[in-house]
Structure formats: structure tokens, C-alpha cells
BALOBA-1460 file (C-alpha; in Angstrom, 3 decimals):
// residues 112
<rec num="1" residu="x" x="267.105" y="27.240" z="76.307"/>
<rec num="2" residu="x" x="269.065" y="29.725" z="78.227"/>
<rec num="3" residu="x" x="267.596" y="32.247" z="81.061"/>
<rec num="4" residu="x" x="268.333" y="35.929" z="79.747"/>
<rec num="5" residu="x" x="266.584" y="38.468" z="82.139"/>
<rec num="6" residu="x" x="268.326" y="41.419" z="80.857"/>
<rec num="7" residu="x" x="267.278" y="40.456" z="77.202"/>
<rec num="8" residu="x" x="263.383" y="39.782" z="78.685"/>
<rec num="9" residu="x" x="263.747" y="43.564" z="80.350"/>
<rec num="10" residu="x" x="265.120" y="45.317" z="76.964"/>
<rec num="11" residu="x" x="262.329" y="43.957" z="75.019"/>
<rec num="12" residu="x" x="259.578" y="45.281" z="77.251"/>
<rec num="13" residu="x" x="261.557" y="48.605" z="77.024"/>
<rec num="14" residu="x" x="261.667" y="47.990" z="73.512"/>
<rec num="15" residu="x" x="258.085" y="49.505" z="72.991"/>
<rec num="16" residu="x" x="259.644" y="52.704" z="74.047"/>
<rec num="17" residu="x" x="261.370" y="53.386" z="70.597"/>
<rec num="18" residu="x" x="258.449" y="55.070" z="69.090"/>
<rec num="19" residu="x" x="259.848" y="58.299" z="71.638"/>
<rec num="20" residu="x" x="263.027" y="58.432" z="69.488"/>
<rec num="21" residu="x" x="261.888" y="57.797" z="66.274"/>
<rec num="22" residu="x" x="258.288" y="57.728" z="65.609"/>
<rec num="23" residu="x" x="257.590" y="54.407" z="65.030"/>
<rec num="24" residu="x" x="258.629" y="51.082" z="65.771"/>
<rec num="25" residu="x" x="256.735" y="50.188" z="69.055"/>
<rec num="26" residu="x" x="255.142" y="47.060" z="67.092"/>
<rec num="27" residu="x" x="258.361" y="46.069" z="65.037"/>
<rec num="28" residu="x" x="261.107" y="46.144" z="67.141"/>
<rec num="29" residu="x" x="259.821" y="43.871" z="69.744"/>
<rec num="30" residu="x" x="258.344" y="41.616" z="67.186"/>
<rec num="31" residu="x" x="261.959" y="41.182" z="65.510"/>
<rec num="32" residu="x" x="263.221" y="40.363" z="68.768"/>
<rec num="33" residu="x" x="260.522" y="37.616" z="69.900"/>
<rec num="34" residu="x" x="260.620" y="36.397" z="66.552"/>
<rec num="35" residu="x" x="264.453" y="35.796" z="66.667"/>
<rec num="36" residu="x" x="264.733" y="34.654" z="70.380"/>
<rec num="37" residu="x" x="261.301" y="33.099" z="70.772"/>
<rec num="38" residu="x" x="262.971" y="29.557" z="70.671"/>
<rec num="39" residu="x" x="266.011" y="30.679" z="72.426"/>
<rec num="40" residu="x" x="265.200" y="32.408" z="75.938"/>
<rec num="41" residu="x" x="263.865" y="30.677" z="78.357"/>
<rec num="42" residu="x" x="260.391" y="32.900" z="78.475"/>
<rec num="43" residu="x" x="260.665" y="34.672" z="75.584"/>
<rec num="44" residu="x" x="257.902" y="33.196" z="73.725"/>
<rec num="45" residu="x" x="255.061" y="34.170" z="76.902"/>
<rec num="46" residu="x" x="256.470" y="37.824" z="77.446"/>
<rec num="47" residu="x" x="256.882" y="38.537" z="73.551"/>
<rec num="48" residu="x" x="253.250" y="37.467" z="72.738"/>
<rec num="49" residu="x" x="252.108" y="39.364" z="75.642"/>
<rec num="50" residu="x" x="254.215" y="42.721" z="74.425"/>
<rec num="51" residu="x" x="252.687" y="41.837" z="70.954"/>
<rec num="52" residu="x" x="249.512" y="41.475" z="71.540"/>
<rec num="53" residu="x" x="249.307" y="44.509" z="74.000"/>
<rec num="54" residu="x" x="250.421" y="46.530" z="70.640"/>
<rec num="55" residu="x" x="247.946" y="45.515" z="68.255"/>
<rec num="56" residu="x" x="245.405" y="46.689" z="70.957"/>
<rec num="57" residu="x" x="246.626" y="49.719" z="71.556"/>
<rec num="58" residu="x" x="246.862" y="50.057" z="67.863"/>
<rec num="59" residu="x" x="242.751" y="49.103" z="67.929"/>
<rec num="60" residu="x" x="241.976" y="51.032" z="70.889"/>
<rec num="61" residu="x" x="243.784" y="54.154" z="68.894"/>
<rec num="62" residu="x" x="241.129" y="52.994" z="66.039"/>
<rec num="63" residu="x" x="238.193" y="53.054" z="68.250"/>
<rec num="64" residu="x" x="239.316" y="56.513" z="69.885"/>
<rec num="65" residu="x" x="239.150" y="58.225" z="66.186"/>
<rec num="66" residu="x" x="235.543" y="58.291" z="65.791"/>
<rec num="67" residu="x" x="235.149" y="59.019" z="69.913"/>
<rec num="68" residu="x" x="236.205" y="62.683" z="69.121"/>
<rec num="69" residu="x" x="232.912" y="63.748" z="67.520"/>
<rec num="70" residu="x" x="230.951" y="62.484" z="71.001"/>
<rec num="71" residu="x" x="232.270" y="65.564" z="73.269"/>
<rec num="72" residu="x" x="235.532" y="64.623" z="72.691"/>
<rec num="73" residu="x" x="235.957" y="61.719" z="74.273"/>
<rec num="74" residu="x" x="238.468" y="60.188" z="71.404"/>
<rec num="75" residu="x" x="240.951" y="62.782" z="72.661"/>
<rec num="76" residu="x" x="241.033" y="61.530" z="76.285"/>
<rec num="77" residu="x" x="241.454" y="58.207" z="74.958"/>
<rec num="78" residu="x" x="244.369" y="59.251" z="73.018"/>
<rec num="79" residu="x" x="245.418" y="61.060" z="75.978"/>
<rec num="80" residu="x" x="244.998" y="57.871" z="78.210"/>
<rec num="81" residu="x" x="246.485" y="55.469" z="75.852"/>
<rec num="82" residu="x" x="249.207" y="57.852" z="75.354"/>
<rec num="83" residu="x" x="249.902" y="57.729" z="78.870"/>
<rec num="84" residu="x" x="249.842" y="53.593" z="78.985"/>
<rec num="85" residu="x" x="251.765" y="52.843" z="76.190"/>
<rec num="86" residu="x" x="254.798" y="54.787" z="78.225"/>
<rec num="87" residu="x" x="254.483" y="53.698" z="82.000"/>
<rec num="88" residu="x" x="253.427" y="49.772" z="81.217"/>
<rec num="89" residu="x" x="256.745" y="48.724" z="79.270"/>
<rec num="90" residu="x" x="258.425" y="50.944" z="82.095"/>
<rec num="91" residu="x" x="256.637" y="48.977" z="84.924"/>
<rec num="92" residu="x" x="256.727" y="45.964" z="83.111"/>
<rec num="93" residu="x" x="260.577" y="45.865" z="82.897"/>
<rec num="94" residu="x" x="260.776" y="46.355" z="86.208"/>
<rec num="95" residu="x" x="258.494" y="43.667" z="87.036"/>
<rec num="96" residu="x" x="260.881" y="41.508" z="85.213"/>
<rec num="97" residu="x" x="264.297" y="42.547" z="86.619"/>
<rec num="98" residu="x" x="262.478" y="41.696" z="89.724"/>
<rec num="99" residu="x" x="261.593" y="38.206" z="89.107"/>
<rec num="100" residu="x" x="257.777" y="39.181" z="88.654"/>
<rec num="101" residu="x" x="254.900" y="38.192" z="86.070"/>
<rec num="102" residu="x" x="254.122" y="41.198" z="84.199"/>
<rec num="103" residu="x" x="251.391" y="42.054" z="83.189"/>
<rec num="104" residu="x" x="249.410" y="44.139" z="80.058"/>
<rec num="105" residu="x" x="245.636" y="45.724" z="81.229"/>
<rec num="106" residu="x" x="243.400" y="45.941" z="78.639"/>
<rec num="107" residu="x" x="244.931" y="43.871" z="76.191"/>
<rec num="108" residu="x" x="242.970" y="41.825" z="73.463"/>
<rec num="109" residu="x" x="243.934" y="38.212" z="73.659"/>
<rec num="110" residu="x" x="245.303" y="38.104" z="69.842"/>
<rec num="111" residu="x" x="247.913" y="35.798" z="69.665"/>
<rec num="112" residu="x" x="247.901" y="33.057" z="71.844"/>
């Protein structure tokens, strides 16, 4: 297996194409954990962890819905998850150009 840092970083940063095209945030890091899982050294850890951080926001974004109609609280939810889904790849990459564990708050243990 090789040691590919800068290919670790862009798939954290990955996440981030929803802001261009709408979608994507889920797909475009699984295609590249998928492809390089066996590959890059480290791949496999960081790619389940960017994966399964997805599918919770995607559930946490379910759970929000119905929040709304109690005072609203769905909306700060939204707001909050909003909010996490762009500074945690951000911080994440970083943590990885830097030699650091990163690391996904929140985040529902689905594939392991």
C-alpha cells in the first residue's frame, strides 16, 4: 500500500461538492474509498469514517423534519447540521495534512 496524504485530504474535502452542485456529499467520497480503499495506506479508516458521518447527517436531517412542528426546533437543527457538514470536512482535512486523527462528532457507528 502506498501513503497518499494529499489523496486522504481531497476526500475529506470531497463532502464539500454538494456547494457546487447540489448533491454528491455521499457519492463522491464513497467512489473514492471504494476505489482506493485497498490502495492507500489509511484509506479504508478515514473513508468509513467520512461515510458513515454522511449517512448520519442524512438521519439527523430525517429526525430534524418532524422537529419543526415542536417550536421549531427542526429548523435549528437544519441550521446546525448545515453548519457541520461545512466546517468538519474543512477541519478534518486539515487535521490530516497535519499528520492528525480526525475526527466526526455525532456520527452513528454504521459501517464498521
Amino acid at each position: 500500500m502506498k501513503k497518499d496524504k494529499q489523496l486522504l485530504i481531497l476526500t475529506h474535502l470531497s463532502q464539500l461538492i454538494c456547494l457546487v452542485t447540489g448533491f454528491g456529499s455521499l457519492l463522491l467520497p464513497l467512489i473514492l474509498w471504494l476505489v482506493n480503499k485497498d490502495k492507500v495506506d489509511q484509506m479504508d479508516a478515514h473513508g468509513k469514517s467520512i461515510i458513515n458521518f454522511q449517512l448520519s447527517l442524512i438521519i439527523w436531517f430525517v429526525i430534524c423534519v418532524p422537529l419543526i412542528l415542536l417550536f421549531g426546533l427542526g429548523l435549528l437543527g437544519f441550521l446546525v447540521l448545515g453548519i457541520l457538514s461545512i466546517i468538519l470536512p474543512i477541519v478534518n482535512a486539515l487535521k490530516v495534512s497535519r499528520g492528525e486523527t480526525p475526527a466526526y462528532p455525532f456520527t452513528l457507528h454504521i459501517i464498521s
